[in-house]
C-alpha positions in Angstrom: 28.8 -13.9 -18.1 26.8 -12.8 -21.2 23.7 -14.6 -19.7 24.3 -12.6 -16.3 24.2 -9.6 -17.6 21.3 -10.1 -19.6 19.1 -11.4 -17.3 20.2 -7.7 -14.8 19.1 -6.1 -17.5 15.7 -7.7 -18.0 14.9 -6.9 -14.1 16.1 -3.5 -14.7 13.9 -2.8 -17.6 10.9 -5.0 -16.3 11.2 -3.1 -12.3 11.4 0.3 -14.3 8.3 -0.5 -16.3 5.9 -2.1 -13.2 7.3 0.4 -10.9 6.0 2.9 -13.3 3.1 1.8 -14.2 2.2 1.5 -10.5 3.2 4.6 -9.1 1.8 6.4 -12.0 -0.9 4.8 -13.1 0.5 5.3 -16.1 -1.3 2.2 -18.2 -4.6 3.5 -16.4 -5.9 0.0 -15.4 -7.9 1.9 -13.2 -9.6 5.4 -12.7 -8.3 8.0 -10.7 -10.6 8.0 -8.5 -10.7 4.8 -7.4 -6.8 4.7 -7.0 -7.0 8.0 -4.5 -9.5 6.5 -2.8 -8.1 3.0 -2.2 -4.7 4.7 -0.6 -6.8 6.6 2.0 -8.7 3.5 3.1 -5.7 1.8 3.0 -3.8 4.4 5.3 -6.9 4.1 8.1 -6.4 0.5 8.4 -2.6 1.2 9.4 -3.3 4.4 11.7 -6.1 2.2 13.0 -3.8 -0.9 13.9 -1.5 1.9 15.7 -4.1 3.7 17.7 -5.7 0.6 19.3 -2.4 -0.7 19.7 -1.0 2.2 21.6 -4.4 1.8 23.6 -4.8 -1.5 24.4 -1.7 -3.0 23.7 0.7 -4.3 20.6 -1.2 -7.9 20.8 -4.4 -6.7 21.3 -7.2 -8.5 18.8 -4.0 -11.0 17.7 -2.4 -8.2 16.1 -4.9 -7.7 13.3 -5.4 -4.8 11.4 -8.2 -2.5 12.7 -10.2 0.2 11.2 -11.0 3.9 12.7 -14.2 5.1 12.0 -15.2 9.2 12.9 -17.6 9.3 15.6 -19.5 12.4 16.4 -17.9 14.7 19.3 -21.4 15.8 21.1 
């Protein structure tokens, strides 16, 4: 029982501790920048993967990721 409880506690204190440091960059392995950045390329690969997917259907390119790039209205 002691054992039990002990090793709950050790995933609550290690989740709290990664989850932090994660979500807040709090032990600034990397620069701010970069971490902003790398969620918004992130986020196009998934909107990507939606549009063509909505377009040329769910299996479309094996149901790989794609990636949306602007193109110029004219």
């Amino acid at each position: 029982m002691k054992n039990r409880i002990q090793s709950h506690l050790l995933l609550l204190i290690s989740t709290l501790l990664l989850g932090t440091g994660f979500l807040n960059n709090q032990f600034k392995v990397a620069e701010q920048k970069w971490f902003q950045n790398h969620q918004q390329d992130t986020e196009s690969l998934v909107i990507g993967r939606m549009v063509k997917a909505k377009r040329d259907g769910i299996f479309s390119t094996g149901g790989l990721i794609s990636f949306i790039q602007s193109v110029p209205i004219t």
